[in-house]
N, C-alpha and C positions, 0 to 999 in steps of 0.2 A: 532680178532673177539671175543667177547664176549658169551661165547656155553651158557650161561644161558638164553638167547635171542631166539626165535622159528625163523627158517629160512623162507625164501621167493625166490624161482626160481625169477629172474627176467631176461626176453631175450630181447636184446639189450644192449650194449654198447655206443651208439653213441652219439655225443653233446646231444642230444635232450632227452635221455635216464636220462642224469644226477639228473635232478630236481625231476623225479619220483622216483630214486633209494635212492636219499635224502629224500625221503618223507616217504618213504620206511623204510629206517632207525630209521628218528624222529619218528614213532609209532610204534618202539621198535622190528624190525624184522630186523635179519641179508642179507642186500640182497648178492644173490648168482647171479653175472653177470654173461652170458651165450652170448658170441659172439666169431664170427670167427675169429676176426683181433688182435692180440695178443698186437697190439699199441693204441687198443683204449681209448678211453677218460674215460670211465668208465670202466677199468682194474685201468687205471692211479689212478680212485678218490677213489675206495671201500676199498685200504688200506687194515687197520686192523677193519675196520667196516664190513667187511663180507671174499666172496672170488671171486674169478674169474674163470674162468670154461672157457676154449679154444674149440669151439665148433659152428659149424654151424647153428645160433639159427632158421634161416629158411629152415633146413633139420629137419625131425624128425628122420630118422634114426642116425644122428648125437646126436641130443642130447638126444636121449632113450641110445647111446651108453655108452655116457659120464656120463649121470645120472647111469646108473647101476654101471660102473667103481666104481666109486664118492663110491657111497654107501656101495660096497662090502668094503671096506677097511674102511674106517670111518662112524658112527656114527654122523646123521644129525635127526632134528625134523623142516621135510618141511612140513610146513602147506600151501602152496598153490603157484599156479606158475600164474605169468604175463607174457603179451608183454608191453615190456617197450617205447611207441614209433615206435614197428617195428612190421611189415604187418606178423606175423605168427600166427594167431588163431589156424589152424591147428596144429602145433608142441604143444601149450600151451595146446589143448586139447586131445594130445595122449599120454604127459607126466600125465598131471593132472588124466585123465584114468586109466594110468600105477598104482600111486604112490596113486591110491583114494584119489584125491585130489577134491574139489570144480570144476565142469566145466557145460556146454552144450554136450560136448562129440562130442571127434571126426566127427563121422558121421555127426553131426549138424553143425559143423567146415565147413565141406568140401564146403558147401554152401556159406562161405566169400573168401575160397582160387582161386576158380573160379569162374572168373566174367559172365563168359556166363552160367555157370551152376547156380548162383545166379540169372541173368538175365529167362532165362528158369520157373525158381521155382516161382518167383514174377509173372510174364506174367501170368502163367497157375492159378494162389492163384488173379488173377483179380484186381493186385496192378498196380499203373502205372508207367512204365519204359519206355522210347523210345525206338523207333521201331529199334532191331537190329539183326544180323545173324552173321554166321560163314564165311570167306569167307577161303581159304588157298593160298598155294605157285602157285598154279596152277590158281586160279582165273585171272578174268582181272575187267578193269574200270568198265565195261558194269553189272559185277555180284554187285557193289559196288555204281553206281553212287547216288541212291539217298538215302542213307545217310551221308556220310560225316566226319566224325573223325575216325581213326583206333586205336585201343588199343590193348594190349596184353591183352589174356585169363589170365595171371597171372602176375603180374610185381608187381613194387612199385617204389614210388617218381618221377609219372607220367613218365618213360621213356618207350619208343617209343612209345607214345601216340601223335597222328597228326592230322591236320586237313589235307585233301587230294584233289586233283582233275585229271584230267586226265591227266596230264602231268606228275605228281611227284606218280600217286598211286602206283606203281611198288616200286620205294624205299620206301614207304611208309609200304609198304606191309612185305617186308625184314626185315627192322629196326625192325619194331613190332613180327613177329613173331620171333628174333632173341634178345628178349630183353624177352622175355616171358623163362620158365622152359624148361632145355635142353629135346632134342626130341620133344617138343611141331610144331607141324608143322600149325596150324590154329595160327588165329585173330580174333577179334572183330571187324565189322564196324557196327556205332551208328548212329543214327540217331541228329543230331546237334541242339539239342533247344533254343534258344535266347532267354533269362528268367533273372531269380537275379539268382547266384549260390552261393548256401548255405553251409556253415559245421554244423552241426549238431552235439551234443554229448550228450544223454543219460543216465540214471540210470535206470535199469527195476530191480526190486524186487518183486518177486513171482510174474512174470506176470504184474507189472504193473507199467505205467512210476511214479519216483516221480520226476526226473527233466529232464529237456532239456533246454542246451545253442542253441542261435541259430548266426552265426555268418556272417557276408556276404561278401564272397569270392571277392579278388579284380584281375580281370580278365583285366588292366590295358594294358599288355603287349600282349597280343594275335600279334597285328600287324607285333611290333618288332623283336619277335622270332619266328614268323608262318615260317615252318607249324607247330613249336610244340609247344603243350598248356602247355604254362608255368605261374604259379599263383605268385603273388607280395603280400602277406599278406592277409589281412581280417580286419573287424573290427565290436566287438563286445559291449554292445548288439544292436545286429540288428532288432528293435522291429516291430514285424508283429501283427495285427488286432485282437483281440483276437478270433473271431470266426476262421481265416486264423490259428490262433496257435494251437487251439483247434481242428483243421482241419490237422495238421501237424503232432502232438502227438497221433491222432489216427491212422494215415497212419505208422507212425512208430511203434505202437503196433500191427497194423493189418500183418503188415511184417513181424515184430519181432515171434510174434504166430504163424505163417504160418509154419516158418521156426524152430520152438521148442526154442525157447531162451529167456530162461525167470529170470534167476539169474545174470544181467551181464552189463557190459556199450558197449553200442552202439554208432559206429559210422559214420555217417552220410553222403553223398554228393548228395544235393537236388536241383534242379530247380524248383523253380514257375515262371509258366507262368503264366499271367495274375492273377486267381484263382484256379490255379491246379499243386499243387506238384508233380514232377516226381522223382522218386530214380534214381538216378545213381549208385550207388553202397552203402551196408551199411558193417558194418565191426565190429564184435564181439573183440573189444580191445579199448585201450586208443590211443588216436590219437597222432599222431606226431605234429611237428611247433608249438609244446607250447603251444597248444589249452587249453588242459587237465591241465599242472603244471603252466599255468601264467595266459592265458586271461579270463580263467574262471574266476579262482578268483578274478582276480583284476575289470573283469565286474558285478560279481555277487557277488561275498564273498561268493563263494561256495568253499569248499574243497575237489573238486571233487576225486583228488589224493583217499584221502584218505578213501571215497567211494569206489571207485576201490580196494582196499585193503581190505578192509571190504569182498567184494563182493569175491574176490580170498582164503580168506581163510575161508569162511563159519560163518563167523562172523557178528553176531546182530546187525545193526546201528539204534542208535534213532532218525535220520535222522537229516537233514539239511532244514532250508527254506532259499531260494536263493533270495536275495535284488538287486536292481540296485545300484551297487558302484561308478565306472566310465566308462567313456566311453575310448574304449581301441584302438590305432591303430597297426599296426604290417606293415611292409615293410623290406623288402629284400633289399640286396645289388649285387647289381649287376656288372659283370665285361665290363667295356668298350671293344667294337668290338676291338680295336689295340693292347690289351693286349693277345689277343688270341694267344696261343703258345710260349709266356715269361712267366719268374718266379717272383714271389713275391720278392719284395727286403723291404720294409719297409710297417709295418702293426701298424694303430695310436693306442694309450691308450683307453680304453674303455672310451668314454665321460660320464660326471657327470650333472645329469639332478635329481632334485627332483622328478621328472616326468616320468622319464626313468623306467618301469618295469621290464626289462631284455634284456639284449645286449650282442649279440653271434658272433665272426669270428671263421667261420667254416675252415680257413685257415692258413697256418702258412708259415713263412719266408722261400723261399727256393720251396715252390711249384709251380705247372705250372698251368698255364691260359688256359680253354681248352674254346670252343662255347660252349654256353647253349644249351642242347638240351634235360634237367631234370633238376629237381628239385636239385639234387646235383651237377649243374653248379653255385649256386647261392652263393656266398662268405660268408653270415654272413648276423644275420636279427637285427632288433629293435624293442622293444615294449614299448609303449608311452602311458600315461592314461592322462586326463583331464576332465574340467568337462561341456566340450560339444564335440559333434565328430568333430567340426572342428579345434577346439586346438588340440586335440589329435593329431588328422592326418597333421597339421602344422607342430609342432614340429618333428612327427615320420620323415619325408619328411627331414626336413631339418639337423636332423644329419644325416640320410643316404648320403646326399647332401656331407655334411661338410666329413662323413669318407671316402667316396669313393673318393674326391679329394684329402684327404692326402695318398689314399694309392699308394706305387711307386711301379713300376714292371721295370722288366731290361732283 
């Protein structure tokens, strides 16, 4: 590690972590990965380009513990802390507290870590979110029926999030509150909108947007794997009307305000119905599935990465203007229903595509094949540009096609 270099907390290790902690690097900060699993992927990559820090990145008592450790003994110049890809605003914002660092602050935090307490704060600020309540262990169908998807008050990579009915709400009910933060005894049931679903990801500087991706969620798979809502990519940019745009960026600032957040990237998950945006949930960090380190830029030639840096350590940007570059697709790979409960025996070469913008197996030889029931059932994704969305999503299609029939399970 290079000590003449100012450091950077960055929490997450995981595939999807990498590009950011890369990005991290190239403008000239040591990152300091900050994850639990002591095999991960970014332990593996940060080397002698920073350090690795063993530490629960979505506990904050874990990594206020670890950062003090850290510090009492060595001599570190952190100028500001990330979530690299992983759902903890809160922890980022009671270190950066701790260490006066760049944040929103805790308190303002707590409002992404709980989705019903984020839901509550929107509702009563007159913003629109579908109609949703608390139900818990003791509920039945009858307190639940007309909404319709149940989610955990706090999770990440959509698990135990379901579509439900009266037959299956009871396990529905279980999974979610059992996937949510221990002792949590409540859930979330939503109200179920049939709309476009959006991702969304933001720049707010002093209060005020200078960008927004907008990207349209591909809900492809709902059938296959109901009851749980499991998403197959996105593809970006997903170009809305400009009065709808212009209509979309205020509903985000108007949220964003409500809830005190105003130096920071915002991230997003939107329904339009017809002509009326609703929030599903918005989320004070850089988003995962390579939204933030590929499809932006390769959709926009925005380098949003390193905005987000900017933004973490208090640092002046002369901003960016965001172009249409290509059009981008993104698909997952998905494991065949009869691989369920075998092990991975041969996994293909990365395929070679001038067009390929980045190609990930989340998986390696030797592991087991479990049912999709989240986001981290999904083997390994692709990201594809060209220069209309139907090439793009051609091609993305059919190397997914081409990898997943080479791969063997035994």
């Amino acid at each position: 590690m290079k000590k003449n270099r100012p450091d950077l907390l960055c929490l997450g290790g995981g595939y999807e972590s990498i590009p950011i902690l890369q990005r991290v690097h190239d403008l000239g900060y040591n990152p300091i990965v900050i994850d639990g699993n002591q095999h991960c992927p970014g332990f593996a990559w940060v080397g002698n380009k920073g350090e690795a820090w063993l530490s629960n990145c979505y506990n904050w008592q874990s990594v206020r513990q670890c950062t003090q450790k850290k510090l009492k003994w060595q001599a570190y110049s952190i100028k500001g802390i990330m979530c690299c890809a992983v759902d903890a605003p809160d922890v980022q914002a009671g270190i950066a507290e701790m260490l006066g660092l760049p944040t929103i602050g805790r308190t303002k935090a707590d409002l992404a870590s709980n989705k019903h307490l984020q839901y509550v704060w929107l509702r009563d600020h007159s913003l629109p979110v579908p109609p949703s309540k608390l139900v818990n262990i003791n509920s039945t169908y009858d307190d639940a029926q007309e909404f319709g998807v149940i989610k955990p008050i706090a999770s990440r990579g959509a698990r135990g999030v379901g579509r439900y009915n009266k037959e299956n709400f009871r396990e529905r009910l279980i999974e979610a509150i059992g996937e949510s933060a221990p002792g949590q005894k409540s859930a979330i049931v939503q109200k179920w909108i049939d709309g476009v679903q959006l991702s969304t990801e933001s720049i707010i500087r002093n209060g005020n947007i200078v960008f927004t991706a907008v990207a349209l969620r591909n809900y492809d798979r709902l059938g296959e794997y109901a009851p749980y809502v499991i998403e197959d990519g996105c593809e970006a940019p997903y170009h809305l009307a400009p009065e709808l745009f212009r209509n979309l960026n205020s509903l985000l600032l108007r949220a964003c305000a409500s809830m005190g957040w105003d130096n920071l990237t915002v991230k997003g998950d939107i329904i339009l119905d017809k002509d009326t945006f609703y929030i599903i949930e918005l989320a004070p960090r850089l988003s995962g599935g390579y939204l933030c380190s590929h499809i932006i830029p390769l959709a926009y030639d925005y380098d949003f990465v390193k905005e987000a840096v900017y933004l973490a350590v208090g640092r002046k940007s002369r901003g960016e203007e965001a172009t249409h570059r290509h059009y981008v697709c993104q698909r997952y790979i998905f494991p065949n229903p009869d691989w369920y409960g075998k092990f991975i025996d041969y996994l293909p070469p990365v395929p070679e595509s001038p067009f390929i913008g980045h190609f990930t197996l989340h998986r390696k030889i030797g592991d087991r094949v479990d049912r999709v029931k989240s986001h981290a059932g999904r083997l390994g994704q692709c990201i594809t540009f060209g220069n209309t969305a139907q090439a793009a999503r051609k091609l993305c299609e059919s190397v997914i096609e081409s990898v997943t029939k080479e791969i063997k399970i035994k």
